[in-house]
N, C-alpha and C positions, 0 to 999 in steps of 0.2 A: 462535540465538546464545546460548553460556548467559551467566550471568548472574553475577555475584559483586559484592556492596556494594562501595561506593567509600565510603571515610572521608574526612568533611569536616577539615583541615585545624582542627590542635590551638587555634589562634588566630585574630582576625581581621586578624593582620597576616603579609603574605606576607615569606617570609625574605629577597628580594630581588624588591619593589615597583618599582624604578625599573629596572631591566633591560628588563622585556617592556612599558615604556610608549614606548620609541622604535622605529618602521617600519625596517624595513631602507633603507639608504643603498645602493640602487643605480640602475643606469641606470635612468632614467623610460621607461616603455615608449611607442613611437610609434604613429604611424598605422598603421605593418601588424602591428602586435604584436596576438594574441588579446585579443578585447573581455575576458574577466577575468581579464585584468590591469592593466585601467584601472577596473576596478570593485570588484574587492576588495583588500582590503588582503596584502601579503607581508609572511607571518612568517619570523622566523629560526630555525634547528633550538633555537637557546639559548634564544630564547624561549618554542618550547612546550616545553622541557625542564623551563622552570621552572615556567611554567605549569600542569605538569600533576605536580611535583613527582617529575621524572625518570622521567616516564612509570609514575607506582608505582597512580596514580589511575584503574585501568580498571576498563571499563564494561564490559564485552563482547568476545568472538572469534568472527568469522566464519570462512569458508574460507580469504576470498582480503583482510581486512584486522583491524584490533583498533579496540574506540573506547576513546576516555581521557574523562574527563572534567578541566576544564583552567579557569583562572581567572586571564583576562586584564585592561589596561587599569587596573593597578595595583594591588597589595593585593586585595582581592575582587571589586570592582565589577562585573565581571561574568563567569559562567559559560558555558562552553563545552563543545562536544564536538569532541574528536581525531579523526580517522578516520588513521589510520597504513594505508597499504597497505604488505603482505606480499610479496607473491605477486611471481613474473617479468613477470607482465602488469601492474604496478604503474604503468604511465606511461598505455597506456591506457586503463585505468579512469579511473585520475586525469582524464586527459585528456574522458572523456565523463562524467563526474560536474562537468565546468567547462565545460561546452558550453552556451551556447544561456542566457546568464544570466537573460534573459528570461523564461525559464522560471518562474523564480523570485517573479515577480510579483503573486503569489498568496496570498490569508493562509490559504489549505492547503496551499501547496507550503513545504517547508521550507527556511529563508532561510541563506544560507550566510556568514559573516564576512570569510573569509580563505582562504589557503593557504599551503605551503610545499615547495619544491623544494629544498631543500639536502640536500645529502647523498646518499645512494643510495636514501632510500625517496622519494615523494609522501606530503601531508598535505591534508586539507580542515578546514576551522577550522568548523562548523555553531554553534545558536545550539545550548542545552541544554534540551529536554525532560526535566521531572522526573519525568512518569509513564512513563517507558518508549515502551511500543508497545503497540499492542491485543492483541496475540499473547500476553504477560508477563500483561494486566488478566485476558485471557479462560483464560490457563489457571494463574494460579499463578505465576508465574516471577516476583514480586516483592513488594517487601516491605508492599504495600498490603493494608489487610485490609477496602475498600470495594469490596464487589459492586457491579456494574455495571447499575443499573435498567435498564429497558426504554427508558423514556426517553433514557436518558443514551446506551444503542445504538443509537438511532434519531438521537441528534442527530449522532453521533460518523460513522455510516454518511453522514447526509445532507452532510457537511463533507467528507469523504474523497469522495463523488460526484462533488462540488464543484469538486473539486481536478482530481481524471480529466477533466471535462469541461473546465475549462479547457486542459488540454492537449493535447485532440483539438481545442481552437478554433481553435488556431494555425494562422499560417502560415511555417515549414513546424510541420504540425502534429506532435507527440511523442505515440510509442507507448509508455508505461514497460515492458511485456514482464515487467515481475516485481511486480504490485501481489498484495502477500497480507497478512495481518495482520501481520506484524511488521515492514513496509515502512507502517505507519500510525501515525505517533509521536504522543504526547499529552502536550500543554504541562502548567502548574500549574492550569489551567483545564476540562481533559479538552479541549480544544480542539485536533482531528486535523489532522495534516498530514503528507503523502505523502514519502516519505525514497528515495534510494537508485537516480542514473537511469545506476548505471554500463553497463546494459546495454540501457540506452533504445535508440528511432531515431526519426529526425526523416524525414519523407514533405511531399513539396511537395504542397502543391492545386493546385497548375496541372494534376494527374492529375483524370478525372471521377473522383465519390463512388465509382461500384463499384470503381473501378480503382486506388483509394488503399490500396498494400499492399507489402510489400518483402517479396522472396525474400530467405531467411537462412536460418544452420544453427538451429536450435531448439534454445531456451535460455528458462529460466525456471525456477521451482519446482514439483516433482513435486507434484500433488495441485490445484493450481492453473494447471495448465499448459491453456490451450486445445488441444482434442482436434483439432479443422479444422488449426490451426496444427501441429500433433504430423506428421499425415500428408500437410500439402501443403508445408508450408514457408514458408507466405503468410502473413506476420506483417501484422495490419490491427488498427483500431482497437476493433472487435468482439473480438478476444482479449482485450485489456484488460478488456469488458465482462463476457465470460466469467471471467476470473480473480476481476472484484469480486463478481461470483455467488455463487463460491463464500465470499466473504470474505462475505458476506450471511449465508447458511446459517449458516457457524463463530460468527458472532455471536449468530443465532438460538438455540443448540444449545450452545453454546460446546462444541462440540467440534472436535478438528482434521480438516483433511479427509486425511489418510491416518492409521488407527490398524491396533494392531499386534495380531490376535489369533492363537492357536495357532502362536506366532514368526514369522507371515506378516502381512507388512503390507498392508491393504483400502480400495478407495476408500469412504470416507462418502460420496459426490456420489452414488453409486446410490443409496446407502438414503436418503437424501434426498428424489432426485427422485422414486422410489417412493413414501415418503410422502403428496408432493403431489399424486400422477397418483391416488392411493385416496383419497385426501379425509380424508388422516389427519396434516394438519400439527401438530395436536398433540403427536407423539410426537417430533416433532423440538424440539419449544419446552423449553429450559433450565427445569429442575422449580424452579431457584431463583427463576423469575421467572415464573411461571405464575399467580400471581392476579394480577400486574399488566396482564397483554395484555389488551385487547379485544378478542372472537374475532373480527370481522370485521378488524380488523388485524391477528389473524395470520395470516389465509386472504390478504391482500394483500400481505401483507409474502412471505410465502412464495410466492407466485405469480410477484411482482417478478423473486425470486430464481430460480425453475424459469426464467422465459425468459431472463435472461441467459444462464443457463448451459445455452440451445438448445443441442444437436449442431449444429446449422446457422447459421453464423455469421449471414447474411443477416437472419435471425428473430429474432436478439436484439437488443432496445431499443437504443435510441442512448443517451447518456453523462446528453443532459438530459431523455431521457424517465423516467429512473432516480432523476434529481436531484427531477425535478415531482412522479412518486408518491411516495418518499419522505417528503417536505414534504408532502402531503395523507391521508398514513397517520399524521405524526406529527400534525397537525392534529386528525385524527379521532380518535383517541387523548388529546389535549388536552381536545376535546371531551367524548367521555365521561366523563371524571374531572369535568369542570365538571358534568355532567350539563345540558349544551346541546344540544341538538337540532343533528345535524348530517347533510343531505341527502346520500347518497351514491355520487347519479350521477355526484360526480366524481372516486371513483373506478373511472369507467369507463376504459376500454383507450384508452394511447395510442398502441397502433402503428398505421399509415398504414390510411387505407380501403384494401381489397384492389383489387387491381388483374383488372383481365378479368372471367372468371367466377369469382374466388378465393373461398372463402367466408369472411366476415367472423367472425373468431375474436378471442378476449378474453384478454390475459393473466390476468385478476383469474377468469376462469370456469375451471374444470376439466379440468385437461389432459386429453387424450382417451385411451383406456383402454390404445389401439394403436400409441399412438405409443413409436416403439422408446425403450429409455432407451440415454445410451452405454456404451459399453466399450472399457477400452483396456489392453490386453494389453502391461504392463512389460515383460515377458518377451522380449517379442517386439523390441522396440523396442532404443536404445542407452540410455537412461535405468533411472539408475536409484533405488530409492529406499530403498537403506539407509542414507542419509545426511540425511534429510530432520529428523529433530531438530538436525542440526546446522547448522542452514541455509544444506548447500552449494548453491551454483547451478548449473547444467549452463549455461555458454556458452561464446561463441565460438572 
């Protein structure tokens, strides 16, 4: 999405205060009316007009909407962000970006205000992140000039975890389909919260564990796209973990995962996972933050990362086994800076004892020499990824 300042507003008095502090006056929705519409508040088109001083206050353009930034509930009181949809599919996005409010429950999930339906476009009213998104922190795209400690990635990663695994809890549980860094917003706090569930899907559990999965066309973001998902069509809650893999790595590295060399654009997910299968996570570690790691956090941190983003979905970690190492990598890391003594059998492997005669294998140990890495032929496929700085989406 790029990116353009938004100027705060010359005064702290809005030109017309008392307009956007009254709700719109209409039918009170009933018993069969969609649950948010009894839970969020309805704006009128005049009041985010005003609100966002005639829509002059943006934030950002995506493919298929614009965000504003916008200042409701009187005078200044409090900030906001616009989301204006665009596009002809305007109703549906709207419509599954207001789905399921429950969702929202979360102090990682991003809480949403309001809406509005007047007119010919849809509006979502969100609350306002001031730093962006991690996407913006990790490569430049805004006007901060605070590098992002080690720390502060590990806490930001462990929150964003957080959040994913709350939404594989549910029932029906939600699959987000497009978790990448710029879908990671961060408050005034650096405190992450997951944005953006236009192209979510919700799966009942009354399906067993293996069989929790929807056939759909495939849709996400090039570079983050789960590979199983690319070539079966079997959207599961493992893509999800696959896509935060990669959102691991790019933190790690602070690189994006597709760059552009010789006008050809390359996945980073091999050079990556090559790294870790030679026992050379180092070369992946962001040079800006290299005296801070502790190596044996970064062999775990990067190991984390290599199984999520297994080619086989089956094999990669579940939501909170990602959340727990996490939380005992930043622990040990904690550690070492105290120079406390920290035992670290725990972090040993938490995928499930093998089953049969499987042989018991260790995410934290060394991926094995032969184990193929993936590959996935753009070319071949209907995706494509000359659009990926602009972060369009490939859906439905």
């Amino acid at each position: 999405m790029a990116a353009s300042k938004s100027p705060d507003p010359p005064s702290g008095k809005h030109p017309s205060p008392n307009l956007f502090s009254f709700w719109r006056k209409s039918k009170k929705p009933t018993a069969d009316s969609p649950p948010w519409t009894r839970l969020y508040r309805r704006f009128t088109l005049e009041e985010l007009r005003i609100a966002t001083l005639n829509f002059d206050l943006k934030l950002g353009q995506g493919g298929f909407s614009s965000v504003y930034k916008g200042f409701i509930n009187g005078g200044f009181k409090e900030t906001v962000a616009i989301k204006k949809y665009n596009s002809l599919n305007a109703p549906q996005l709207f419509l599954r970006e207001m789905e399921f409010p429950a969702k929202r429950d979360h102090p990682n999930i991003l809480s949403l205000t309001g809406y509005c339906i007047d007119g010919p476009h849809r509006y979502v009213v969100f609350e306002y992140m001031p730093r962006r998104n991690l996407h913006d922190q990790l490569h430049g795209k805004t006007d901060s000039k605070t590098l992002l400690s080690w720390k502060r990635r590990l806490e930001i990663c462990i929150g964003a975890a957080r959040g994913l695994e709350f939404l594989h809890s549910g029932n029906p549980l939600i699959i987000h389909r497009d978790i990448k860094s710029s879908n990671i917003l961060l408050d005034k706090n650096w405190f992450p919260k997951i944005s953006d569930f236009e192209i979510s899907r919700f799966v009942s559990r009354s399906l067993s564990e293996s069989d929790v999965h929807v056939s759909t066309v495939v849709a996400g973001t090039v570079g983050y796209l789960d590979p199983e998902f690319l070539w079966t069509s079997h959207l599961t809650m493992k893509s999800d973990v696959y896509s935060f893999g990669v959102v691991l790595f790019e933190v790690l590295s602070a690189r994006k995962p597709m760059l552009i060399m010789e006008e050809q654009e390359i996945s980073t997910g091999q050079w990556w996972r090559q790294c870790v299968e030679d026992g050379r996570p180092g070369e992946i570690l962001d040079p800006r933050i290299m005296d801070e790691v502790e190596p044996e956090c970064l062999t775990a941190y990067a190991n984390i990362a290599y199984a999520c983003t297994n080619i086989r979905g089956s094999e990669r970690p579940t939501m909170a086994d990602v959340v727990k190492r996490l939380e005992q990598i930043l622990l040990f890391q904690e550690c070492f800076e105290a120079h406390v003594p920290f035992y670290p059998s725990c972090l040993k492997s938490l995928i499930p004892p093998p089953k049969n005669n499987e042989r018991l294998t260790s995410t934290l140990s060394p991926p094995r020499k032969n184990e193929p890495l993936f590959e996935i032929e753009f070319q071949d496929s209907d995706i494509s990824v000359s659009d990926y700085d602009s972060d369009e989406l490939l859906r439905d």
